[in-house]
C-alpha positions as CSV (number, residue, x, y, z in Angstrom):
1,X,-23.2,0.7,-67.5
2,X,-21.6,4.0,-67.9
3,X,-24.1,5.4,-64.6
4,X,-21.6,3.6,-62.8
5,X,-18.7,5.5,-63.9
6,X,-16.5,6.7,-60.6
7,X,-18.8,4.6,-58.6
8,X,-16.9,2.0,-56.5
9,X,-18.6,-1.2,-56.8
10,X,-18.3,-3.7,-53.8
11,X,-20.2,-7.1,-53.1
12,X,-21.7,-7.3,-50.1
13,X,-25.1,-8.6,-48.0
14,X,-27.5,-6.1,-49.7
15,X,-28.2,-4.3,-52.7
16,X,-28.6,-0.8,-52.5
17,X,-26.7,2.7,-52.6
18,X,-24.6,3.2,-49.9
19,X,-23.9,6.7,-47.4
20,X,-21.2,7.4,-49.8
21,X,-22.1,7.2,-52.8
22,X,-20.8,3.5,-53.1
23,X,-23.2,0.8,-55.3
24,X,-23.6,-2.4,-53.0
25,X,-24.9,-5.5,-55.1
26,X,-26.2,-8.7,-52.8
27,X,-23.9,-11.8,-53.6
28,X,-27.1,-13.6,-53.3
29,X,-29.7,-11.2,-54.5
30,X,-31.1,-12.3,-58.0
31,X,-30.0,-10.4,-60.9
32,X,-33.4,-8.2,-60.8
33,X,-32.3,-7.2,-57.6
34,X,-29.0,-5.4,-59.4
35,X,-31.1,-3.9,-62.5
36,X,-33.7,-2.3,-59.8
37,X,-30.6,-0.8,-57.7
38,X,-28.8,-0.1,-61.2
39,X,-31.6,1.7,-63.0
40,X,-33.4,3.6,-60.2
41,X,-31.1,4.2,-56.8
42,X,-28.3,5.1,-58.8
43,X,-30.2,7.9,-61.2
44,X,-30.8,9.7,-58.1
45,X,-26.9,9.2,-56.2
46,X,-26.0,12.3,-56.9
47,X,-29.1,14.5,-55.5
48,X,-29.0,11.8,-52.6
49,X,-25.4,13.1,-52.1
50,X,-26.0,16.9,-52.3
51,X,-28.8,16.2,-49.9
52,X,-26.3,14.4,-47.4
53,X,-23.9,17.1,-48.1
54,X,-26.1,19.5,-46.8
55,X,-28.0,18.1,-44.1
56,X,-24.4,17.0,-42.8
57,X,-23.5,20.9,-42.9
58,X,-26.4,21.5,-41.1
59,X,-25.2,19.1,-37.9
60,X,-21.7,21.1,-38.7
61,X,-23.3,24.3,-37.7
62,X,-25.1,23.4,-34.9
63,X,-21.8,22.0,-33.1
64,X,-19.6,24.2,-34.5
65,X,-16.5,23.1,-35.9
66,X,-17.2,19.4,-35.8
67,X,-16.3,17.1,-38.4
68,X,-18.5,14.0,-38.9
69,X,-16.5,10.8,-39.5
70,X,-17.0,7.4,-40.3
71,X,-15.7,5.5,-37.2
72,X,-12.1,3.9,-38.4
73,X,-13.5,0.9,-36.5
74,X,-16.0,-0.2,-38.5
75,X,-16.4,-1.7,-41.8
76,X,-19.9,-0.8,-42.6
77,X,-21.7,1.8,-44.4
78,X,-25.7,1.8,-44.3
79,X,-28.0,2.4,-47.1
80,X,-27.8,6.3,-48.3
81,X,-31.9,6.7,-47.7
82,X,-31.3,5.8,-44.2
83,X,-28.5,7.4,-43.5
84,X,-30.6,10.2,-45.1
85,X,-33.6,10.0,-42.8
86,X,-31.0,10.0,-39.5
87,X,-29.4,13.4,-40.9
88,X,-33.0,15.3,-41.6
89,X,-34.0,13.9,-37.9
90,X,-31.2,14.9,-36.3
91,X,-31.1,18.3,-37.9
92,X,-34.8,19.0,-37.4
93,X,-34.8,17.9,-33.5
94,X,-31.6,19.7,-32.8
95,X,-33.3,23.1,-34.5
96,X,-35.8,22.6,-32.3
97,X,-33.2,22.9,-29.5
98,X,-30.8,26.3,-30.4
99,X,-30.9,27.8,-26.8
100,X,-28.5,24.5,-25.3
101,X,-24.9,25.0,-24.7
102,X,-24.1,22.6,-26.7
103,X,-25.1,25.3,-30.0
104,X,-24.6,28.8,-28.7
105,X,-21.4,27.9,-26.1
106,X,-19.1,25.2,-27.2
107,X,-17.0,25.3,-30.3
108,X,-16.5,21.8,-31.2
109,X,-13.1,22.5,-33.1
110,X,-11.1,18.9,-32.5
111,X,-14.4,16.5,-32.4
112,X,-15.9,14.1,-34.1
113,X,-19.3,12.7,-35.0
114,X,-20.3,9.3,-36.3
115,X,-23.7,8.7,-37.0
116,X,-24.8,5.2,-36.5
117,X,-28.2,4.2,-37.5
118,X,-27.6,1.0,-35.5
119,X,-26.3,2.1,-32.2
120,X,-28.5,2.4,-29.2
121,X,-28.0,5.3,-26.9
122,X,-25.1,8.5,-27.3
123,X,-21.8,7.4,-26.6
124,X,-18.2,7.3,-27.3
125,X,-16.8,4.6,-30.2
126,X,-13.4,3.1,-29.3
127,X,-11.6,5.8,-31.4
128,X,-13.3,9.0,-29.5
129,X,-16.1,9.8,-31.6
130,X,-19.1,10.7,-30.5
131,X,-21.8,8.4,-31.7
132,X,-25.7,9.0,-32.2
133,X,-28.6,8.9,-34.4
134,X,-32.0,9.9,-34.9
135,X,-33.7,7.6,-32.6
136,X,-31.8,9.1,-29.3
137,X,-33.2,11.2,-27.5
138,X,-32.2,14.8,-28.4
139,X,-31.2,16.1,-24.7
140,X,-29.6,12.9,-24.0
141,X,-27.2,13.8,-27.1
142,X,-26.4,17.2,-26.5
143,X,-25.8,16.3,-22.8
144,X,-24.0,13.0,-23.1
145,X,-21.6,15.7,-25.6
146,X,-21.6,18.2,-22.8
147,X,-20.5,16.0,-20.2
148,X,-18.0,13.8,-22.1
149,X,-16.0,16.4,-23.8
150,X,-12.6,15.4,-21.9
151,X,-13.0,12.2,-22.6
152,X,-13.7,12.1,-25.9
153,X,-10.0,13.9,-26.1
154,X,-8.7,11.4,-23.9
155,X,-10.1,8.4,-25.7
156,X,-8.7,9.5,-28.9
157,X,-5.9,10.5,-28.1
158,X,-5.2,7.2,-26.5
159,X,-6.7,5.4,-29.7
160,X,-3.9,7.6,-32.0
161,X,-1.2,5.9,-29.9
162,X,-2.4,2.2,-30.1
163,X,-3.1,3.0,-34.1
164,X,0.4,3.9,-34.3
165,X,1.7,0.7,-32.6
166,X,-0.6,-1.2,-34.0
167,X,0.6,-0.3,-37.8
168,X,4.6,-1.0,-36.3
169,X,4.1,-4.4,-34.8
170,X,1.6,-5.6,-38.1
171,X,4.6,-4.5,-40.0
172,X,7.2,-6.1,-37.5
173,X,5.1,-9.5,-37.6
174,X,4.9,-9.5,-41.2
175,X,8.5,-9.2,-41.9
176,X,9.6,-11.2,-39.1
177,X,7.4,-14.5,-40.2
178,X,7.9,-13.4,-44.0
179,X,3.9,-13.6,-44.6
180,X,2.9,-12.2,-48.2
181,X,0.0,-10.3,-46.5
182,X,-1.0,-9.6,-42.6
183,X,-4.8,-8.8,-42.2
184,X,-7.3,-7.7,-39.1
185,X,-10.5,-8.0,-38.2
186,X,-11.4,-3.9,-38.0
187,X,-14.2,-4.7,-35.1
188,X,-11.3,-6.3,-32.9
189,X,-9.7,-3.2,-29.9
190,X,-6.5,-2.2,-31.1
191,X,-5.9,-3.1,-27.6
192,X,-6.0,-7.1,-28.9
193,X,-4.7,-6.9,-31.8
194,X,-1.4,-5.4,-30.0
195,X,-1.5,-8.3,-27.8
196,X,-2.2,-10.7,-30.5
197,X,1.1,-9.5,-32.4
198,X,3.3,-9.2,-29.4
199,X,2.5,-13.1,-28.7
200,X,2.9,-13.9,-31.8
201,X,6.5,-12.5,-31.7
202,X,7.7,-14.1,-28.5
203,X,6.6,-17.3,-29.9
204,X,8.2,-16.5,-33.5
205,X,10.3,-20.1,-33.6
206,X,7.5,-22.1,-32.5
207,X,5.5,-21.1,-35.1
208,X,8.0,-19.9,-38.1
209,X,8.3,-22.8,-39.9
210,X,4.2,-23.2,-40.4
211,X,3.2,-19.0,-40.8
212,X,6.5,-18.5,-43.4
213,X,4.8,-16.9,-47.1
214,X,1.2,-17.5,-45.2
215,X,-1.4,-14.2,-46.2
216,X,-2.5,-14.0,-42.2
217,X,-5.7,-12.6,-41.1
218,X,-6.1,-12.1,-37.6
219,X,-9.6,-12.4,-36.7
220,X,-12.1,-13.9,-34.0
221,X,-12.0,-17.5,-35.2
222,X,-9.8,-20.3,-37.0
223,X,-10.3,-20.4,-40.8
224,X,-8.4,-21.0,-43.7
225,X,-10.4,-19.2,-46.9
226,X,-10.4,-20.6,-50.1
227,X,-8.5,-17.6,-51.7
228,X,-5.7,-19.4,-48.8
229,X,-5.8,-16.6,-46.0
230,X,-5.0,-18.5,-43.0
231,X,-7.6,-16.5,-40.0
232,X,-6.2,-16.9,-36.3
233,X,-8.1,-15.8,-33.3
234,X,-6.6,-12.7,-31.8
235,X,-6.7,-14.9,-28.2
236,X,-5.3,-17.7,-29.5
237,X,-4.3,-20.1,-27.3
238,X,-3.1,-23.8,-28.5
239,X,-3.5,-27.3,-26.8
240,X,-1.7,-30.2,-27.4
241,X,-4.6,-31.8,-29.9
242,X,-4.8,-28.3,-31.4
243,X,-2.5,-26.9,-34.6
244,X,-2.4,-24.5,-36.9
């Protein structure tokens, strides 16, 4: 196992190498499964890397300036081949396209750029980055970026703030009720999770007694893990047949 040295090693839904370097190894994948991913994907991590590295400073030097991100928001990374494929793609259509504003006008100094293999269409992610991949069309990107410039600034901008009072009230919640732990779901708006906290707060007696040395997730459904997280919906609402 020492290929794996300064690899992080998660367990996820797939096995494979991930954008960043990362090993994934299925939960439920048979142990094959791990030696294939083991013995052949990760031989090759680091040219996959220099390969990303570069094809990522390509994209850097078309809009100049700006820095490609992981959106904050989400929690997951695709497989490095595909992740791969979207870079060359991208690159090679937006060569094909160095006369547009987009390359010889704008500096891009401030901006952000997620690639997302899964998302359909350019646009902005909750946190002001501006999303695309390969399969968009290539004037559709650079004009979508063109026209949305302002609000891309505004957005994140805005996004900063709630990040900020998000961190204050998880830490207000979790001091006020005493829990051991306070988790989120990271697909859930800041926007709800605020709300989610501030309720919590003005109903801090109701619920005291029951939430006191809890490790609280809030999430999108009820569920109490086996590790004992206790998982409230950020909406939630109670009726009389209805506890924690």
């Amino acid at each position: 196992m020492s290929l794996n040295l300064g690899k992080r090693l998660i367990f996820g839904d797939k096995s494979c190498l991930l954008q960043d370097g990362s090993l994934e190894l299925g939960a439920n994948d048979p142990p094959v499964y791990w030696d294939q991913v083991i013995c052949c994907e990760l031989l090759e991590s680091d040219k996959y890397m220099e390969k990303i590295l570069s094809y990522e400073n390509n994209l850097c030097q078309y809009f100049r300036d700006i820095e490609i991100r992981q959106d904050p928001d989400s929690e997951h990374l695709c497989r490095a081949h595909t992740y791969l494929y979207h870079l060359l793609q991208l690159t090679h259509h937006l060569n094909l396209n160095r006369h547009h504003e987009a390359h010889t006008k704008k500096s891009w100094k401030n901006f952000y750029l997620f690639i997302n293999p899964f998302s359909s269409d350019p646009s902005l992610t909750n946190s002001g980055l501006f999303q695309i991949n390969a399969y968009d069309a290539t004037m559709d990107i650079l004009d979508f970026m063109i026209n949305n410039r302002n609000k891309a600034q505004e957005t994140r901008n805005l996004y900063e703030k709630d990040v900020e009072k998000e961190r204050n009230l998880l830490e207000k919640v979790q001091k006020q009720f005493q829990l051991t732990d306070i988790l989120i779901n990271r697909r859930i708006k800041k926007s709800e999770i605020i709300l989610c906290c501030q309720r919590l707060l003005n109903e801090r007696q109701s619920f005291l007694n029951i939430l006191t040395d809890c490790r609280l997730k809030i999430d999108k459904n009820y569920n109490l893990a086996q590790n004992g997280t206790l998982s409230i919906p950020w909406d939630w609402s109670f009726s009389q047949d209805e506890t924690l």
